[in-house]
N, C-alpha and C positions, 0 to 999 in steps of 0.2 A: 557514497558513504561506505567506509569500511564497515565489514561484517560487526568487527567485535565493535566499533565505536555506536552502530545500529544498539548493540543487545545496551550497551553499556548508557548511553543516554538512556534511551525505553525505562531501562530499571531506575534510573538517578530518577527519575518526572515521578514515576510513581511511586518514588520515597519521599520526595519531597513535596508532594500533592498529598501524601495517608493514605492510598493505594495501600500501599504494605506499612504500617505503624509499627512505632517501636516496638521489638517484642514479637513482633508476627514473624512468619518466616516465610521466604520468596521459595519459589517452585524449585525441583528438582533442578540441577542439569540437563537429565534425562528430558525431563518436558519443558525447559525453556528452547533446549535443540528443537523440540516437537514445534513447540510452539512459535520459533523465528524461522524454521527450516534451515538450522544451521549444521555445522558439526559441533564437536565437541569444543576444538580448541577457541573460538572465540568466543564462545562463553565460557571456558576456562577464565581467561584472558580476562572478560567483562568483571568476571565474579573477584578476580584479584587485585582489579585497580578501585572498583569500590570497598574491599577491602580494607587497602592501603590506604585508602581517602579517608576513612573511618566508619564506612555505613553502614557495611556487616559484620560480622564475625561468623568464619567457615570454620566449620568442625565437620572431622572426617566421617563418613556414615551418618551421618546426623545432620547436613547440609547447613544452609546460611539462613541468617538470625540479623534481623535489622537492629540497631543499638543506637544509630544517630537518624535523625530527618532532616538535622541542620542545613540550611545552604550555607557555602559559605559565602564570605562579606555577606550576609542578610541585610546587615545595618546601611547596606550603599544603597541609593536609590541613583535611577538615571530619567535623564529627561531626552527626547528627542524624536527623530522621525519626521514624517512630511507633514504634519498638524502642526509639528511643532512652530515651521520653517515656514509655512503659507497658508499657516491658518488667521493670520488677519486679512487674508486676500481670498476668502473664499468665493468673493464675485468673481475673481478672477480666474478659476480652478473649475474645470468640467471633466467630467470622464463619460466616456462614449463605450458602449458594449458595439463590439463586431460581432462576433459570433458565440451562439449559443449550441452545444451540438452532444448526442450521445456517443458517446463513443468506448471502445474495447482499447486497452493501453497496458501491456503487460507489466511495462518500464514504469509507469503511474501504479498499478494496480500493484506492486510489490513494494514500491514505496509506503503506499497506504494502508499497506496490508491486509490486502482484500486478494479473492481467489481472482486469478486471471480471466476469465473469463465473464466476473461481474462487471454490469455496465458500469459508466461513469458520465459523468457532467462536467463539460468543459467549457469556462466562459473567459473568452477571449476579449480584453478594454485596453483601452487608451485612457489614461488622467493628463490633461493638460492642466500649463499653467501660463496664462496670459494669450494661449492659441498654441504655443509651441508642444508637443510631447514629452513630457518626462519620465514618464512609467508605461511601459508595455507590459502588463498583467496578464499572466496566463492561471487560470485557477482552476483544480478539479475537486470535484464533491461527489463520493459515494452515491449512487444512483437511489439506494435502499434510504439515505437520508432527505433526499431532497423529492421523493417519489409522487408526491403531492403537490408538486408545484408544473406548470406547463413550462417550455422554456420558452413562451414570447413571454413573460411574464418578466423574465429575470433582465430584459430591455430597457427598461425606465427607472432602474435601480443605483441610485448613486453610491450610498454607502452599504454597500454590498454583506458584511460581515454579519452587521449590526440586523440587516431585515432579514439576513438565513435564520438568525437564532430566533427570531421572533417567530418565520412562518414556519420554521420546526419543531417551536419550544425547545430548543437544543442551546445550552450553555457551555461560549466556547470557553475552557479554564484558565490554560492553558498554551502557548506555544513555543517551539525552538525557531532561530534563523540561523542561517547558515550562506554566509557571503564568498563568493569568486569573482576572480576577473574571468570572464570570455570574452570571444569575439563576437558580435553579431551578426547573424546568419540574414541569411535573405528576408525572411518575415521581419525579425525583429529590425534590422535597418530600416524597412519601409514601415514601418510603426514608426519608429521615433526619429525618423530623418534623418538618420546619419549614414555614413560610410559604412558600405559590406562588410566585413570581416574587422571593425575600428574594435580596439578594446574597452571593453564596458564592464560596469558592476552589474552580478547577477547576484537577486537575493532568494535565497528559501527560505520559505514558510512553512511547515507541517503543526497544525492546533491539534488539541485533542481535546473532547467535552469531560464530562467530573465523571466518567465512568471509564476513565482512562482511554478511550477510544479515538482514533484517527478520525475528523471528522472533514478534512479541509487540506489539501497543500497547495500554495501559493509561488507562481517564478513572477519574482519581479525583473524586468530589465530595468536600467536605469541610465538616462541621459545624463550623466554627472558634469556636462558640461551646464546643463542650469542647477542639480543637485547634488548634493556629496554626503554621501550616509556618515552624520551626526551624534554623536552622543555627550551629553554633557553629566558629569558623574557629581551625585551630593553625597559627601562622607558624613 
């Protein structure tokens, strides 16, 4: 993810979550840089496409002033996802944890925006459907979030999301995804059976709970030869 589209989402969630409410006014320059470790110019950048979108208003010495929370199209709703597509077959449908592990991940930890050197929780599944693999899940969780929990624990866990927020009391609000094609590396081929290097759908997940905070980032690989990310839009 580019720098400036970094600062530039982060801010759009917490306008349109009430993070910053109309009327409030979002951090300096000076400490959003502090605050992403960036420079100046892409949050320049950030500051002027929300702007242009209508959700600030920048005045000079005086900094930015939120004036919209709108999303736009609010009025669309969408339907879809793999509930959507196999959830009358849930006899059908198992997910397998391989591996549970702590682990230091600088590339993860700047993602989630946590210092480099804070642990993390990595849990590594398989979701079948009918015995075949469709999703290779790679998921990390803030170590200081889930610090209460053992990781044989997190083994017998089907729906994953749904029992973090419970054993944390943490509500997740919030999420973005973000879809690529790659190719499949060694692990992920031998997760979902296919061909080394085939091209696949790779999805991101980054949630954040109601205090605006990173709580969860999710890689889905996906076998799109049994599924094909779906969405169906109601106007």
């Amino acid at each position: 993810m580019k720098l400036t589209d970094k600062v530039y989402e982060t801010l759009l969630n917490q306008i349109h979550n009430g993070y910053y409410k109309e009327g409030e006014r979002i951090p300096t320059e000076k400490n959003l840089m502090e605050s992403f470790s960036v420079s100046r110019s892409p949050v320049r950048d950030a500051l002027k496409r929300l702007q242009n979108e209508g959700y600030i208003k920048r005045t000079p010495r005086k900094g930015s002033i939120v004036v919209s929370n709108t999303r736009v199209n609010e009025t669309i709703s969408f339907k879809g996802g793999f509930s959507k597509y196999f959830g009358g077959n849930w006899d059908k449908i198992e997910t397998a944890t391989m591996e549970v592990s702590t682990v230091l991940d600088s590339e993860i930890a700047k993602i989630i925006q946590q210092e480099e050197n804070d642990p993390l929780i990595k849990v590594l599944r398989v979701r079948k459907f009918k015995g075949e693999p469709v999703f290779f899940i790679r998921t990390h969780y803030p170590k200081s979030l889930v610090k209460n929990i053992t990781n044989e624990e997190f083994y017998d866990v089907n729906n994953l999301r749904s029992w973090i927020q419970k054993k944390t009391d943490t509500v997740f609000q919030f999420s973005n995804e973000r879809l690529k094609a790659v190719n499949a590396d060694k692990i992920v081929s031998n997760n979902l059976h296919v061909e080394e290097n085939k091209a696949i759908l790779k999805i991101e997940r980054l949630t954040h709970d109601t205090e605006h905070k990173l709580v969860e980032y999710v890689e889905y690989y996906v076998n799109t030869d049994i599924w094909q990310y779906h969405i169906d839009y109601e106007y």
